[in-house]
Backbone as numpy.savetxt, mean C-alpha at the origin, in Angstrom:
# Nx Ny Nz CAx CAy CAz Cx Cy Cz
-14.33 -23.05 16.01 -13.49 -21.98 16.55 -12.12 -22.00 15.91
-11.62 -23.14 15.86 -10.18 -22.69 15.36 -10.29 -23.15 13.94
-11.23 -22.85 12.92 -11.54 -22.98 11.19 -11.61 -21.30 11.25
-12.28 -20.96 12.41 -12.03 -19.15 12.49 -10.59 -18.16 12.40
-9.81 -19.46 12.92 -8.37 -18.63 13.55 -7.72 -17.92 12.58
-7.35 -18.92 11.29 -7.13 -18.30 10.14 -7.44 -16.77 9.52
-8.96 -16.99 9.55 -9.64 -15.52 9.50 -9.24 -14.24 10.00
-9.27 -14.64 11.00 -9.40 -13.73 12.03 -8.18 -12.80 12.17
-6.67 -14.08 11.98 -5.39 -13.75 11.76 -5.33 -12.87 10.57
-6.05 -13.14 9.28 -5.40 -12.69 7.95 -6.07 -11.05 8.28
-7.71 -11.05 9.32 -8.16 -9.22 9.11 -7.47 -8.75 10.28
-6.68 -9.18 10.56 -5.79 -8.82 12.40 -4.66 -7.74 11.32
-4.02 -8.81 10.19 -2.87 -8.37 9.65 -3.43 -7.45 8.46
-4.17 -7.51 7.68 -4.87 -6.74 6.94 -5.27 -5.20 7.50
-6.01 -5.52 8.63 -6.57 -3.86 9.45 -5.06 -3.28 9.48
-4.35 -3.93 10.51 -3.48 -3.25 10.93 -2.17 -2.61 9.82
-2.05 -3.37 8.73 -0.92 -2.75 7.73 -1.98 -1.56 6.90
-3.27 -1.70 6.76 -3.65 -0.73 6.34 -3.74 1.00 6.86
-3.89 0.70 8.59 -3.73 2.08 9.71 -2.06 2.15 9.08
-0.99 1.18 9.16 0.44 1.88 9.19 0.61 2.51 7.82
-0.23 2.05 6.69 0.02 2.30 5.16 -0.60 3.89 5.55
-2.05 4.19 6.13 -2.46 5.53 6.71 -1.90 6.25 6.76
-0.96 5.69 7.94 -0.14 6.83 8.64 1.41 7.17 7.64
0.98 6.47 6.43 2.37 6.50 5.71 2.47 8.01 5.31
1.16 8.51 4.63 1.03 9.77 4.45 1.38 11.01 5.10
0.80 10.69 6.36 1.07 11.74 7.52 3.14 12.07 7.34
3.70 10.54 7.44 4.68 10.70 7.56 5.66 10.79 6.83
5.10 11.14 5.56 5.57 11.37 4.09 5.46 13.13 4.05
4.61 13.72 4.52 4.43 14.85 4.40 5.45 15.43 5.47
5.63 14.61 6.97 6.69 15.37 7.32 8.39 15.27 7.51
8.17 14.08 6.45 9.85 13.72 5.71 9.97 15.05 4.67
9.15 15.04 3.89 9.33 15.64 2.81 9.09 17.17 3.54
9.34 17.83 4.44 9.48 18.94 5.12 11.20 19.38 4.50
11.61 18.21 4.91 13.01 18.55 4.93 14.57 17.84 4.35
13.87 16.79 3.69 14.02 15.84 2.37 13.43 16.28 1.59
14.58 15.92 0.91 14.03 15.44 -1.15 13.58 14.00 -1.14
12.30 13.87 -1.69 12.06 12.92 -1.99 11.81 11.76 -1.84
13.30 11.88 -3.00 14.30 10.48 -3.64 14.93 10.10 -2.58
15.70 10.96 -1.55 16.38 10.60 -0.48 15.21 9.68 0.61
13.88 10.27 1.13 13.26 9.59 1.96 13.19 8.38 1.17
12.40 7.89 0.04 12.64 6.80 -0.28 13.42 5.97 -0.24
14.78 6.46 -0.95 15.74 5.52 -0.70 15.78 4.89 0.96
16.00 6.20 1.99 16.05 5.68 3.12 15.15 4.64 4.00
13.62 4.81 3.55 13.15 3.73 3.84 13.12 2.79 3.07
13.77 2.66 2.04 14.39 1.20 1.59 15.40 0.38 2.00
16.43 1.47 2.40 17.74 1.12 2.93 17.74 0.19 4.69
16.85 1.26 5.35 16.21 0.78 6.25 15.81 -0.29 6.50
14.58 -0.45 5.57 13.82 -2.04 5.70 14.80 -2.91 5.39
15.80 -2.76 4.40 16.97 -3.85 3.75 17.78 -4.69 4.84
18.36 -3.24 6.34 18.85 -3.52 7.46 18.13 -4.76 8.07
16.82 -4.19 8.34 16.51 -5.32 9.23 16.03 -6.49 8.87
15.56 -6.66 7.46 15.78 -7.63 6.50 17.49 -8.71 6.67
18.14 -8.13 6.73 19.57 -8.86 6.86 19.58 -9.79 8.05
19.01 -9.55 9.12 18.49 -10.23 10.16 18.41 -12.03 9.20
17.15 -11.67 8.57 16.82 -12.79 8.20 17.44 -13.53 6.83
18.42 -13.04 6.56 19.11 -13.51 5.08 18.84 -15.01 4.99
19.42 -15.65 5.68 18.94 -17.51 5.73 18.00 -17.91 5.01
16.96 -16.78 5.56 15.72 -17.35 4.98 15.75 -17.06 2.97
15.97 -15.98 2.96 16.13 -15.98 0.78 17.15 -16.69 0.62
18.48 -17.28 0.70 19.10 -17.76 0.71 18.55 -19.57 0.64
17.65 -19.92 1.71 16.92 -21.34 1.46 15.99 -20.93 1.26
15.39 -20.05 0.47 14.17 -20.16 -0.13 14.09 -20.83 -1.54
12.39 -21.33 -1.91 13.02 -22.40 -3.08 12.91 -21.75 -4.56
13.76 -20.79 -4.88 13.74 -20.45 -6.18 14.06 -21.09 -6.96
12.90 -20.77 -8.00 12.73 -21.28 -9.52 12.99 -20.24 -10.79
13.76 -20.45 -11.43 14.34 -19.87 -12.54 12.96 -19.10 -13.27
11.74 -20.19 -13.09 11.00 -19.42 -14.13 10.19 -18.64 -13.31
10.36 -17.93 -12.31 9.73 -17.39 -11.38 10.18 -15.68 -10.82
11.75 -15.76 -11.36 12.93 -14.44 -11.68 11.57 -13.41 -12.21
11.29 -13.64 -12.96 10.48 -12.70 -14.04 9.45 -11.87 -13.18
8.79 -12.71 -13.08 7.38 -12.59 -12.21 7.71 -11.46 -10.56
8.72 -11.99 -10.19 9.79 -11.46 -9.09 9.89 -10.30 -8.73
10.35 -10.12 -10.07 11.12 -8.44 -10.75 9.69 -8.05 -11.20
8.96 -8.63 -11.93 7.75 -7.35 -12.15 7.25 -7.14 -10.75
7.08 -7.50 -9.62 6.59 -7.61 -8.63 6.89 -6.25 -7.97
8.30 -6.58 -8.15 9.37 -5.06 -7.54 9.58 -4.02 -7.89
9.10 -4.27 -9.87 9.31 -2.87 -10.29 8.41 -2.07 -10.43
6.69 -3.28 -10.16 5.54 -2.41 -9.71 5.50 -1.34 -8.18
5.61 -2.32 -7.12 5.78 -1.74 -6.15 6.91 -2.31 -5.23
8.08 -1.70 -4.56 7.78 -0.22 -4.51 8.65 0.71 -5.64
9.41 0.16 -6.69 9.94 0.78 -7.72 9.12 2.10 -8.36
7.95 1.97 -9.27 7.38 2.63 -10.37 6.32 3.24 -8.96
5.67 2.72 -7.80 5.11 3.11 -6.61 5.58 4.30 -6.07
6.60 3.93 -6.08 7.16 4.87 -4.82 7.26 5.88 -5.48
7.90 6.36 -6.52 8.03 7.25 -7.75 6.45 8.31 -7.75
5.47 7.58 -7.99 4.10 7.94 -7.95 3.55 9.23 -7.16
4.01 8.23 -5.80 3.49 8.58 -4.88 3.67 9.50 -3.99
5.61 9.74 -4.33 5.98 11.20 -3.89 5.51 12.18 -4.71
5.35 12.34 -5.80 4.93 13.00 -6.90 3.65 13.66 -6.34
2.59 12.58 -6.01 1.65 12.84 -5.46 1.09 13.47 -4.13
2.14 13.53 -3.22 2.01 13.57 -1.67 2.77 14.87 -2.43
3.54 15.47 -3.37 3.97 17.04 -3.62 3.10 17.71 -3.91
2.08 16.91 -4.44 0.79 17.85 -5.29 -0.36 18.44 -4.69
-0.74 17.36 -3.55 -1.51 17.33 -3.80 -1.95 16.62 -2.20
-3.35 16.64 -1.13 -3.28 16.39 -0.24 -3.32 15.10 0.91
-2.85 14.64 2.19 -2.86 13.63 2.32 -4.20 12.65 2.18
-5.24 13.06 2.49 -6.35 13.44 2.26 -6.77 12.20 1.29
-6.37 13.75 0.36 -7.24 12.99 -1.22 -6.24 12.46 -1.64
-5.02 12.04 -1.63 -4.43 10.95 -1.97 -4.42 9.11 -1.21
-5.12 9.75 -0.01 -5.64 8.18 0.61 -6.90 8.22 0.07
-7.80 9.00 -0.40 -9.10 8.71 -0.95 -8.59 7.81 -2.40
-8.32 8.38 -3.04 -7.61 7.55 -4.43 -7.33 6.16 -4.21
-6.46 5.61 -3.19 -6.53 4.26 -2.70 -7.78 3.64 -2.55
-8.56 4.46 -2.48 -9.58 3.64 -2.44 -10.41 2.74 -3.59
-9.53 3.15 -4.77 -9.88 2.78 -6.15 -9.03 1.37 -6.53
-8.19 0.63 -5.81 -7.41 0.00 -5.68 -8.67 -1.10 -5.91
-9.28 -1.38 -4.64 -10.17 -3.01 -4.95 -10.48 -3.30 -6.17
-11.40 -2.04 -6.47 -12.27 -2.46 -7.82 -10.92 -2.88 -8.78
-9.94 -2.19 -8.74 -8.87 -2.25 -10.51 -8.37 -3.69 -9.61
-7.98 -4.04 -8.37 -7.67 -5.48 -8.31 -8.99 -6.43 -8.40
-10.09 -6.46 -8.00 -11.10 -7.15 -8.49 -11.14 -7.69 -9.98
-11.14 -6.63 -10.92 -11.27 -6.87 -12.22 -10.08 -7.79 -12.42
-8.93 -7.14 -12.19 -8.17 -8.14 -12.59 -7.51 -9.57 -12.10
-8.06 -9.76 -11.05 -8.28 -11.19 -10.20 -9.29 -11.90 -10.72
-10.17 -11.51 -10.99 -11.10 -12.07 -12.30 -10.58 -12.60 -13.08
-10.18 -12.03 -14.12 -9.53 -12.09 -15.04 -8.19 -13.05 -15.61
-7.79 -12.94 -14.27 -6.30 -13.34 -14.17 -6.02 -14.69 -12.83
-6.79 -14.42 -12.39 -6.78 -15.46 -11.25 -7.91 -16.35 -11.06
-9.00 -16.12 -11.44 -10.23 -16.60 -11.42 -10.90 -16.92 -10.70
-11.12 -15.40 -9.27 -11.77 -15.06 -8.28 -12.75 -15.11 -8.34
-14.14 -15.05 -7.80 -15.39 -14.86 -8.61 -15.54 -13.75 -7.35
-16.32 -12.95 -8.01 -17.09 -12.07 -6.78 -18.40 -11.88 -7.16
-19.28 -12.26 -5.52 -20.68 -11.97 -5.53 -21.53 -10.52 -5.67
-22.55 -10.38 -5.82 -23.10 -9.04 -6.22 -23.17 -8.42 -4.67
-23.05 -8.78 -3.38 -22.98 -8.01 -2.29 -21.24 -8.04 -2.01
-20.61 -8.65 -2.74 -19.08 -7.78 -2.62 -19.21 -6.74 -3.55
-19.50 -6.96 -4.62 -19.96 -5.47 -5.95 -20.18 -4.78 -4.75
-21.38 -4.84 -4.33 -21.65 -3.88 -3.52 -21.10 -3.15 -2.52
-20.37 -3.89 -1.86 -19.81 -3.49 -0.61 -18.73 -2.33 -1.08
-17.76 -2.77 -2.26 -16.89 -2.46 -3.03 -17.37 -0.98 -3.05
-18.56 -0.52 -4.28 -19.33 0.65 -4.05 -19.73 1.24 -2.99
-19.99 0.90 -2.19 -20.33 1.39 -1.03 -19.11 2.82 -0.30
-18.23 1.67 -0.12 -16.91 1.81 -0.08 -16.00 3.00 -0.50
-16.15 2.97 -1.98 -15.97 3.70 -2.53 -16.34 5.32 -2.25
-17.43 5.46 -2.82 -18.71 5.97 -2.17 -18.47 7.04 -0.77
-17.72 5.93 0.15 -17.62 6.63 1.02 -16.31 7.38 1.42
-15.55 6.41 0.37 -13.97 7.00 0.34 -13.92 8.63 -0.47
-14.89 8.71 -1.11 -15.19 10.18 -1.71 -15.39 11.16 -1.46
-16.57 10.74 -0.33 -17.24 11.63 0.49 -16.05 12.28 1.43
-14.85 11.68 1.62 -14.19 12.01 2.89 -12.87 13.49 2.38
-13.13 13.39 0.91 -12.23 14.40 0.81 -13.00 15.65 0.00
-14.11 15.53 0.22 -15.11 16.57 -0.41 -14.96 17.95 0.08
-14.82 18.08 1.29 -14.09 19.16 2.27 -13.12 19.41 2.11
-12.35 19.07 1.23 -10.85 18.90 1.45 -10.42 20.54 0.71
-9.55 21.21 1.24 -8.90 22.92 0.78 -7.72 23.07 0.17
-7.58 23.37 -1.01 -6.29 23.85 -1.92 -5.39 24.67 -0.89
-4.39 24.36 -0.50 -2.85 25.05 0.58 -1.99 24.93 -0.03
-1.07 25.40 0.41 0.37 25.67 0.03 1.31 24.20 0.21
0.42 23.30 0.43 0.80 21.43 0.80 0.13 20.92 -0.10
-0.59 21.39 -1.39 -1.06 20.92 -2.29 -1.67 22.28 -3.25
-0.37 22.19 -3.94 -0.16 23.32 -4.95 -1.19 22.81 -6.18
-1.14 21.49 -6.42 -1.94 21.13 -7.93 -3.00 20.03 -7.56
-3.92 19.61 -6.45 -4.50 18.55 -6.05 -4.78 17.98 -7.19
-5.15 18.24 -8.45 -5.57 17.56 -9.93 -4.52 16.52 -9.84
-3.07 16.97 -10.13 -2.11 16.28 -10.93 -1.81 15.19 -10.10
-1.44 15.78 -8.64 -1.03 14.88 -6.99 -2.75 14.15 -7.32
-3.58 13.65 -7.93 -4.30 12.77 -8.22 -4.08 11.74 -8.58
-3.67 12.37 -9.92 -3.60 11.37 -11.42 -2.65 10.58 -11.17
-1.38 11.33 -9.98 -0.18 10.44 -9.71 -0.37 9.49 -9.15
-1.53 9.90 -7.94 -2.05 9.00 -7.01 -2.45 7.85 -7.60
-3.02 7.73 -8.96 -4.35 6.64 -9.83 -2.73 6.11 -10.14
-1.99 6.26 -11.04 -0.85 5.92 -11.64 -0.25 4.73 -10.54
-0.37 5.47 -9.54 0.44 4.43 -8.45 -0.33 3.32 -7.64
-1.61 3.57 -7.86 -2.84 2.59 -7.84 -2.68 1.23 -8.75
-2.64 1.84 -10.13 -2.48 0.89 -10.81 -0.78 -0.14 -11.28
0.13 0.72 -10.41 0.88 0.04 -10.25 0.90 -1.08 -9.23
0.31 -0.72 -8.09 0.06 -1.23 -6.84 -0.98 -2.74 -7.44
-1.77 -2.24 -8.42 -3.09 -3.73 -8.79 -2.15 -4.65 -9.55
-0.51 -4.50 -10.07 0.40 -5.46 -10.50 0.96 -6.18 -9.73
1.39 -5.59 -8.78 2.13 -5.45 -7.52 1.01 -7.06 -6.48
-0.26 -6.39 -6.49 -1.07 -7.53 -5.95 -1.51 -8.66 -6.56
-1.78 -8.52 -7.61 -1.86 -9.51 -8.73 -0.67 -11.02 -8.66
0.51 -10.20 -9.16 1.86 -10.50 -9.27 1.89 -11.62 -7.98
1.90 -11.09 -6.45 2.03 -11.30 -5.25 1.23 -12.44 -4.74
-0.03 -12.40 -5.53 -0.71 -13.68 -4.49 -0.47 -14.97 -6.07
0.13 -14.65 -6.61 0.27 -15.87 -7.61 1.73 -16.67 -6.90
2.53 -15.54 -6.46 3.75 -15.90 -6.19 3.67 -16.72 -4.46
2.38 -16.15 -3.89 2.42 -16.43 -2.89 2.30 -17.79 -2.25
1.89 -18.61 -3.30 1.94 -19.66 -3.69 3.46 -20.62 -3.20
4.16 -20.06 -3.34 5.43 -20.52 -3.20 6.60 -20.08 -2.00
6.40 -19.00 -2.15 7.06 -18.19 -1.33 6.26 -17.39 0.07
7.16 -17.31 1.47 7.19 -16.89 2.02 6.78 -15.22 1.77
5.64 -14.76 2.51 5.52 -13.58 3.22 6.71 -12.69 3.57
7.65 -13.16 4.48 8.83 -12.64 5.07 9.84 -12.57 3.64
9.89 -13.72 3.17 11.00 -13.43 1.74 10.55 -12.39 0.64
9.09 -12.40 0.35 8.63 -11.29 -0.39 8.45 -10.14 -0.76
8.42 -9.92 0.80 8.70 -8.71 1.47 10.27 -8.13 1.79
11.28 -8.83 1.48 12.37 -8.44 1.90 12.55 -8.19 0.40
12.72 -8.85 -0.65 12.95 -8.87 -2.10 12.38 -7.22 -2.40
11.23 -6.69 -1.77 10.80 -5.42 -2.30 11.70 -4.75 -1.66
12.32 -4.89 -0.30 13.12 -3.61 0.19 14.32 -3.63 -0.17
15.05 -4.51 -0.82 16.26 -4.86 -1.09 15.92 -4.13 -2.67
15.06 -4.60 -3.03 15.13 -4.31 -4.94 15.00 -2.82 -5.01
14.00 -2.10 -3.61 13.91 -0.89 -3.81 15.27 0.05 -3.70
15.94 -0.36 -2.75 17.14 0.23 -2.39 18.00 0.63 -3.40
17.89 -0.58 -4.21 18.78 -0.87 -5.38 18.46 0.31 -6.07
17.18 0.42 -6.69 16.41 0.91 -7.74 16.69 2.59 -7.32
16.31 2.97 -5.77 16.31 3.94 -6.04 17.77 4.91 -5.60
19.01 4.29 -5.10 19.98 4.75 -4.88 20.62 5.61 -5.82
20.58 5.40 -7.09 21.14 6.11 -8.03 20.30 7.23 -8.55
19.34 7.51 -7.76 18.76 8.85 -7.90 19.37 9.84 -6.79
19.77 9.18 -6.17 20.86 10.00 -5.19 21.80 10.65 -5.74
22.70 10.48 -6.91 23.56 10.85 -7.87 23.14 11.83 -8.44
21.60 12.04 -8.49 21.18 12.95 -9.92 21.45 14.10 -9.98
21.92 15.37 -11.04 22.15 16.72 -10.33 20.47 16.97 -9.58
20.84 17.59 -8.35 19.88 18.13 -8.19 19.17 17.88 -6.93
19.51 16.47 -6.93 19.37 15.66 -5.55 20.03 16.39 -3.98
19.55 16.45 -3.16 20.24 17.06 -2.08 20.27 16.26 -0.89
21.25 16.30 -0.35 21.44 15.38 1.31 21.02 16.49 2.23
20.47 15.90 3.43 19.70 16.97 4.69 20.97 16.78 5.27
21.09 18.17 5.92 21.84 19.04 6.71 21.22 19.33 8.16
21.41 18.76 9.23 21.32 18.78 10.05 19.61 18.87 10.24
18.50 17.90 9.85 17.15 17.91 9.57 16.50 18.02 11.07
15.78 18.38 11.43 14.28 18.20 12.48 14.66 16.85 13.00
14.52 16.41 14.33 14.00 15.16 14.44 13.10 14.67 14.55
12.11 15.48 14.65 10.60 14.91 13.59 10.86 14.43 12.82
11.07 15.28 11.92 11.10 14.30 10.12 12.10 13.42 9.96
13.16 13.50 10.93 13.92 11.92 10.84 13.70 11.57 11.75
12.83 11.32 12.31 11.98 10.40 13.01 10.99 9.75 11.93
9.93 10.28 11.19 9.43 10.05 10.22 9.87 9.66 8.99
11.29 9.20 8.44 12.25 8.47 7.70 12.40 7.34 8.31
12.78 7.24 9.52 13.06 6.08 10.26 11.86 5.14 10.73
10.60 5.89 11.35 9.07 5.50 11.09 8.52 5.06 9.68
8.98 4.98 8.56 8.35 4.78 7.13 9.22 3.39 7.03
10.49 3.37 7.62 11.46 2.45 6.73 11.13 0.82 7.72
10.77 1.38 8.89 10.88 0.21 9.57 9.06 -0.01 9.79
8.18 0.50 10.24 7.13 0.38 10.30 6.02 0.66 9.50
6.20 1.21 8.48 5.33 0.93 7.30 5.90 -0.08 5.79
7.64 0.25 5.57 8.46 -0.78 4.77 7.96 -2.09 5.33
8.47 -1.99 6.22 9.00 -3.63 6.99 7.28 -3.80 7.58
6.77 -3.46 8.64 5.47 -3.78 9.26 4.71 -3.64 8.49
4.20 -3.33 7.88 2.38 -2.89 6.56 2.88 -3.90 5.81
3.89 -3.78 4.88 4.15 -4.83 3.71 4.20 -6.17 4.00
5.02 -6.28 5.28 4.55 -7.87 5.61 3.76 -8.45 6.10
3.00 -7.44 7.29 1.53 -7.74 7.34 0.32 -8.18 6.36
0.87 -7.26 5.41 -0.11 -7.38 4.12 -0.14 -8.66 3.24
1.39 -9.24 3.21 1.48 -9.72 2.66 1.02 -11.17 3.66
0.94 -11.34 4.37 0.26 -12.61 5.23 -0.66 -12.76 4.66
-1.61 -11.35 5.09 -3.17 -11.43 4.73 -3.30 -11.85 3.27
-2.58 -11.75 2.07 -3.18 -11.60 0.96 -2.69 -13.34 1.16
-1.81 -13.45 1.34 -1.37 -15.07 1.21 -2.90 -16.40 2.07
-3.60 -15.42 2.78 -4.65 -16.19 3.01 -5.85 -16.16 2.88
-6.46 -14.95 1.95 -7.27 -15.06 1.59 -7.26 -14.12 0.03
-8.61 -14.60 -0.70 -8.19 -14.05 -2.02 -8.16 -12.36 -2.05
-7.05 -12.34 -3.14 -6.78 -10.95 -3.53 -7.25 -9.74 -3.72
-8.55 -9.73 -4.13 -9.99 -9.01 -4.00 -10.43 -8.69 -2.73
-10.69 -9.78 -2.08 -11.15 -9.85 -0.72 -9.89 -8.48 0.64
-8.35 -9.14 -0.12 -8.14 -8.67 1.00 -8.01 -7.00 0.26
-7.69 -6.74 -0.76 -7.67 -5.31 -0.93 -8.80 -4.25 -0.92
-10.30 -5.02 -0.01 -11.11 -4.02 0.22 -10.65 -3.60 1.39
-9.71 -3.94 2.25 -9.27 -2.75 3.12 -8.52 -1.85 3.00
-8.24 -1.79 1.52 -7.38 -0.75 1.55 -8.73 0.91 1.55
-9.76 0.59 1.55 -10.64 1.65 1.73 -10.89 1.98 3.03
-9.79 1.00 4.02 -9.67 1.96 5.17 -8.80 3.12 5.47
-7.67 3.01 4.49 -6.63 4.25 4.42 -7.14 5.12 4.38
-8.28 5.61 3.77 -8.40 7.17 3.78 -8.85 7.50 5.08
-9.75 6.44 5.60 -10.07 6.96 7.03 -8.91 6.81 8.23
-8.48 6.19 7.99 -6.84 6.21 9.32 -6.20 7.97 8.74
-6.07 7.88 7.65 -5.29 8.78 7.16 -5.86 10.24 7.83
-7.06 10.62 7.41 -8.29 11.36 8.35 -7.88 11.88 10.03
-8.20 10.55 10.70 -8.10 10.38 11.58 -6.67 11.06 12.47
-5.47 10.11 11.84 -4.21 10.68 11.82 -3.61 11.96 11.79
-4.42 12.33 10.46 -4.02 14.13 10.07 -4.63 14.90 11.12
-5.93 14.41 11.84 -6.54 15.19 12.65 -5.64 15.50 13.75
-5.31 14.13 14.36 -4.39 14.09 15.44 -2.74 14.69 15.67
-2.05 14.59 14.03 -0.41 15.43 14.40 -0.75 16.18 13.83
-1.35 16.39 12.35 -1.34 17.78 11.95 -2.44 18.68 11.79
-3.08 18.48 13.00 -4.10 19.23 13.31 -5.20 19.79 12.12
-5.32 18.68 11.24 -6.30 19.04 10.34 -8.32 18.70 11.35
-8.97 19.43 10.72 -10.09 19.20 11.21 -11.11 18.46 10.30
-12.23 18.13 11.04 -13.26 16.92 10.34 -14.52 18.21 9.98
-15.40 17.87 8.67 -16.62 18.44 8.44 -16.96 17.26 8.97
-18.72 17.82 8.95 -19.58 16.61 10.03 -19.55 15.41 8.77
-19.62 15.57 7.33 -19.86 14.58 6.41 -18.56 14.09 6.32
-18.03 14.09 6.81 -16.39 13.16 6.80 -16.34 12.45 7.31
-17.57 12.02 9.14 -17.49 11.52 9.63 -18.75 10.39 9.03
-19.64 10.73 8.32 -20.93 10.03 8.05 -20.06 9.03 6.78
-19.22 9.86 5.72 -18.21 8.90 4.92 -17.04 8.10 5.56
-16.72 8.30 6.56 -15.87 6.90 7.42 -17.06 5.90 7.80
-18.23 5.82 8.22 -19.15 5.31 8.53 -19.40 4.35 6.98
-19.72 4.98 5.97 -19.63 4.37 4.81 -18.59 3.48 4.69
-17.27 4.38 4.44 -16.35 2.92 4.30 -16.27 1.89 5.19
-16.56 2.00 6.67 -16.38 0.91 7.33 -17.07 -0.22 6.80
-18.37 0.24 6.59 -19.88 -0.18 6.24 -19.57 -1.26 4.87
-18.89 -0.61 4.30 -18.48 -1.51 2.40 -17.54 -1.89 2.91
-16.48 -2.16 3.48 -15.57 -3.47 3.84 -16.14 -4.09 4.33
-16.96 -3.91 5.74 -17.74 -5.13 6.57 -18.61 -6.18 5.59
-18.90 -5.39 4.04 -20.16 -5.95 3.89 -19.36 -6.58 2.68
-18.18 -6.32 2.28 -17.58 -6.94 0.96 -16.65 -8.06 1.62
-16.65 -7.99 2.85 -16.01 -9.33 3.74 -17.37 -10.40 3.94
-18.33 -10.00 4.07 -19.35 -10.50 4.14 -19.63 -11.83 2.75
-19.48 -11.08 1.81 -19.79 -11.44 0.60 -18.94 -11.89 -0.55
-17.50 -12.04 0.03 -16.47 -12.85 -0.56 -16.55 -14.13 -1.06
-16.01 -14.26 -1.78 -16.27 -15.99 -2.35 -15.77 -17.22 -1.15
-16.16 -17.65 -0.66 -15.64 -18.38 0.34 -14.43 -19.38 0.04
-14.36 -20.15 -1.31 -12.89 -20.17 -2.18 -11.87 -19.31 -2.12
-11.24 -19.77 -1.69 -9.72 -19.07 -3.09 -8.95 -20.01 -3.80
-9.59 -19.16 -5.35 -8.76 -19.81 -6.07 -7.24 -19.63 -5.83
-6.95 -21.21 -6.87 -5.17 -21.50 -7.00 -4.50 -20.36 -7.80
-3.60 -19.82 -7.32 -2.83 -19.13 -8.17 -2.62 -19.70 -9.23
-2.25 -19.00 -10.05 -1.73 -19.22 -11.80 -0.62 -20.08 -11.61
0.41 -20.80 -12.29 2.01 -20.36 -12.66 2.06 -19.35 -13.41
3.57 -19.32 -12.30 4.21 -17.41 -12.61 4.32 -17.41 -13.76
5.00 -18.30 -14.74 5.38 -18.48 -15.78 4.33 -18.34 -16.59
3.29 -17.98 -16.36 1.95 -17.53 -17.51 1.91 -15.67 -16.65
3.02 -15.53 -16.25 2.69 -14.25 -16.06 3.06 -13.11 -17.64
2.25 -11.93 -17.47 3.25 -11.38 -18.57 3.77 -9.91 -17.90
């Protein structure tokens, strides 16, 4: 029973940052009602940074290593730097929808490269589950309708894949580092670096400050910065710190279905009956790619063989 606890803890924190990563969408679409952007971003960077300060002590005695700076910064400028960038791009194009379906392409591009790079092994019923998964993450936006909330669904794609594969650096990067570092410090380093990164897009011509906005949608600025910044990322980052990297990013093929779910509920989007038979799928390929995980995890690399 308690060789279970571990487990149990890492899919407690895993499920749950994946529903808030879900609902990131929902609440991206109704920031960006009445924001630019660059501004919501920044703000849920700025945000998470706040309550990050809480814990300064902790980066402050954390045990940094010079040759570890590197690894750090690629970490940050994958996600949420070159991420976040992506992903508004994408949530302009294109729908919430099929931009949580796209996440669903995440395992396989971190699989391969946890392979590769970490020296995960995965069994032929995680392959599977993986597909499955997939599979069903597809099915869920097959229904999905060209609106005036997704002027180019093609491009709000490709942005989507772009920020995928920023995101498979981002995880990569993360469980090598995790090695060393704190969850809580890791996670603060992204909201602090993001802040940084994206403040001076605030400057740009063109950029605009909200004028007296909805409090919906700043409600939904303030919902992104503290409960999907701060709650999903460090949740996530537990989970990946305890089990391997592969393993834990087959939940990210639950986003499209929270996301689903979600849209149904504030923005009154509706379900075809095969939307519901493809949530059934994805549940089906995580259960079964948890099933079929390597019961190892390998040792992280040193950072210092990162490139």
């Amino acid at each position: 029973m308690l060789k279970s606890t571990p487990k149990f803890a890492a899919l407690a924190c895993l499920i749950t940052a994946t529903f808030l990563w879900g609902s990131s969408f929902i609440a991206l679409k109704l920031a960006f009602r009445s924001f630019d952007p660059m501004f919501v971003i920044f703000a849920r960077m700025f945000i998470a940074s706040l309550i990050f300060l809480i814990f300064i002590k902790k980066f402050i005695e954390a045990p940094w290593r010079r040759v570890d700076i590197p690894a750090v910064l690629f970490m940050a400028f994958c996600e949420p730097c070159l991420y976040f960038i992506f992903e508004a791009k994408a949530i302009q194009n294109t729908t919430a929808s099929q931009a949580g379906m796209i996440c669903a392409m995440l395992p396989l591009m971190v699989a391969v490269a946890a392979a590769a790079l970490l020296g995960e092994r995965l069994t032929i019923r995680t392959a599977a589950g993986f597909l499955l998964a997939i599979a069903g993450a597809a099915l869920l936006s097959i229904g999905a309708e060209v609106s005036e909330h997704a002027p180019n669904p093609l491009l709000g794609n490709f942005y989507e894949f772009m920020a995928m594969l920023c995101a498979t650096g981002y995880v990569i990067t993360l469980k090598r580092l995790s090695a060393r570092y704190s969850p809580l410090v890791m996670t603060g380093i992204q909201a602090f670096a993001g802040a940084l990164f994206f403040f001076p897009f605030l400057l740009l011509p063109g950029s605009t400050l909200p004028v007296n906005p909805p409090i919906d949608d700043t409600l939904a600025v303030l919902y992104l910065g503290s409960f999907v910044t701060v709650g999903a990322y460090g949740l996530y980052n537990v989970g990946v710190s305890m089990v391997p990297a592969a393993q834990a990013t087959a939940f990210i093929n639950l986003i499209p279905v929270f996301t689903l779910i979600l849209g149904w509920l504030i923005l009154g989007e509706s379900f075809a009956a095969i939307q519901y038979l493809a949530s059934a799928l994805v549940l089906l390929g995580v259960i079964l790619s948890q099933r079929g995980a390597a019961s190892k995890t390998a040792e992280p690399l040193p950072a210092a063989e990162l490139h």
